[in-house]
N, C-alpha and C positions, 0 to 999 in steps of 0.2 A: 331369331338369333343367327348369325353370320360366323363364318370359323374365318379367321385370317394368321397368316405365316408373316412377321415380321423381325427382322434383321435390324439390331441395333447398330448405330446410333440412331432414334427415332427422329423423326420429324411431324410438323405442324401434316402434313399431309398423308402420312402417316397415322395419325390420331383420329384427324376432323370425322375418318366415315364410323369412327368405331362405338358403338352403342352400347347403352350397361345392358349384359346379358350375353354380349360375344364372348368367342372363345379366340384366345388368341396362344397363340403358339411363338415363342420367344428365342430367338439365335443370335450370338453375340456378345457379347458384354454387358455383364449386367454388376452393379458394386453390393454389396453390403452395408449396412450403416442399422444400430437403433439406436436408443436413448442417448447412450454415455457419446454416441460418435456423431447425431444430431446439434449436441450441445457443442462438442467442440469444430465443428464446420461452422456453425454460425459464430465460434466465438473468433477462430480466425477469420472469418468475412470482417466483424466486426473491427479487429486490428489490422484493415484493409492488406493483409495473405494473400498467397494463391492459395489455393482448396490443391488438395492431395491428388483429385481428380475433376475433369473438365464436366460440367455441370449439362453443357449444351449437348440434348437430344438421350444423354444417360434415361438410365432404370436403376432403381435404389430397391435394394430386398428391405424389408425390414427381417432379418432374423439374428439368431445367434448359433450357430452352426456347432453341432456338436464333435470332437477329434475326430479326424479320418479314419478307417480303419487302412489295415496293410493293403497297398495297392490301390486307393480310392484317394482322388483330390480331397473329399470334403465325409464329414458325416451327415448324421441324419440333419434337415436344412428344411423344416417348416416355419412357415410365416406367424409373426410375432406380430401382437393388438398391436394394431397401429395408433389410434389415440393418440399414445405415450408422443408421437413425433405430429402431432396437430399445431404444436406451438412453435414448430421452424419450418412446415411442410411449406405455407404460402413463401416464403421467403428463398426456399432453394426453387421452386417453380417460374420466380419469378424471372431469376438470372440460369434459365432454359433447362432445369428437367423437366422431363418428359412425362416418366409415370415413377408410379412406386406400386410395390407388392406388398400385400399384409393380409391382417383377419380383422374384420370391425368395420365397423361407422365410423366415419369423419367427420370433423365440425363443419359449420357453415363455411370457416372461413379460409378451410380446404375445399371445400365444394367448390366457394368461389374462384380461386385459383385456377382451379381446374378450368373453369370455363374464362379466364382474363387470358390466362396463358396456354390453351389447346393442349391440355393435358389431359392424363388420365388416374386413375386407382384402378389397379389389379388387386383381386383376391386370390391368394393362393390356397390351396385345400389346408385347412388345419389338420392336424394328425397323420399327415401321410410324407410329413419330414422325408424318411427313409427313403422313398419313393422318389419324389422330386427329388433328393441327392443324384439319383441316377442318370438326370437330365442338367446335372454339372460336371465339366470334361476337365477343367482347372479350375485351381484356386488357389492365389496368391495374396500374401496381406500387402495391403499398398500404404496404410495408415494405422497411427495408433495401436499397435503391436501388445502395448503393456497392457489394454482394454481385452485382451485374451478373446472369446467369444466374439466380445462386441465390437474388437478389430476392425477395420473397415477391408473389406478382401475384394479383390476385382477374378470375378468369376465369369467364366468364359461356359456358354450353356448352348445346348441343343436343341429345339423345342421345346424348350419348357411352358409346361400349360400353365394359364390362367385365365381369368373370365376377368371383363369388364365389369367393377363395382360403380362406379362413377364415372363417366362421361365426359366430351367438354361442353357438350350441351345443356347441363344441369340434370340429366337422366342418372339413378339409383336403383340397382338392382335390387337391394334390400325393401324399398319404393316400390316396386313395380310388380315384385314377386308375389306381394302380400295383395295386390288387387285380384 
């Protein structure tokens, strides 16, 4: 396993050395999105929109972030099954994200993505929300406001940790851990 310091917007060369089981460390811009704000980014792609936010070399959190407390951009800010967004994940990969963060398995036809479009899946720690809020410095909603939680928020973070679940090479930590 390898530790790497990367500065979003990501890039193809960026990704290409990163193997399931690194640890990566996250600065820059990273958005918000699950379920309700998946659904509606593909559904304005679909009534050919601009997207709220530029797709190319982004990080998409999956969570829903709980109220700030006084003095803090964000609350507690742990990663949500990702699953739930397996059915628009190939589709925003394609027109240039980069990675996503969450908890879980993805389907095949995220895996594949992953390796068509030199992407990746981050896992972020389940249960340590509170924690990772610490390693977000703002938080602003840029989308979908009345989706409360599921708001889409452009979050500006410091290191934030995460380990490589999925690869662009077809490598799974989940895979790899259990040999």
């Amino acid at each position: 396993m390898a530790e790497y310091h990367l500065t979003t917007p990501l890039t193809d060369e960026d990704i290409a050395p990163l193997k399931s089981g690194d640890v990566v460390f996250l600065s820059g811009t990273i958005y918000t999105a699950r379920d309700a704000a998946h659904k509606r980014l593909v559904d304005t792609l679909d009534r050919g929109e601009e997207l709220p936010f530029d797709l190319k070399g982004a990080v998409v959190y999956y969570v829903g972030p709980t109220p700030p407390p006084p003095g803090r951009p964000i609350g507690s800010a742990g990663p949500t099954t990702s699953y739930r967004m397996d059915a628009y994940a190939p589709r925003l990969y394609s027109l240039g994200l980069k990675a996503s963060i969450g908890k879980g398995r993805r389907n095949d036809e995220v895996k594949q993505a992953l390796k068509d479009y030199t992407a990746v899946y981050f896992g972020g720690t389940g249960g340590a929300g509170a924690l990772l809020s610490q390693k977000i410095k703002a938080a602003e909603i840029v989308a979908y406001e009345e989706l409360g939680p599921e708001a889409i928020r452009k979050l500006t973070v410091e290191e934030f940790p995460v380990t490589v679940i999925n690869d662009s090479h077809g490598g799974e930590l989940y895979v790899t851990a259990k040999r």
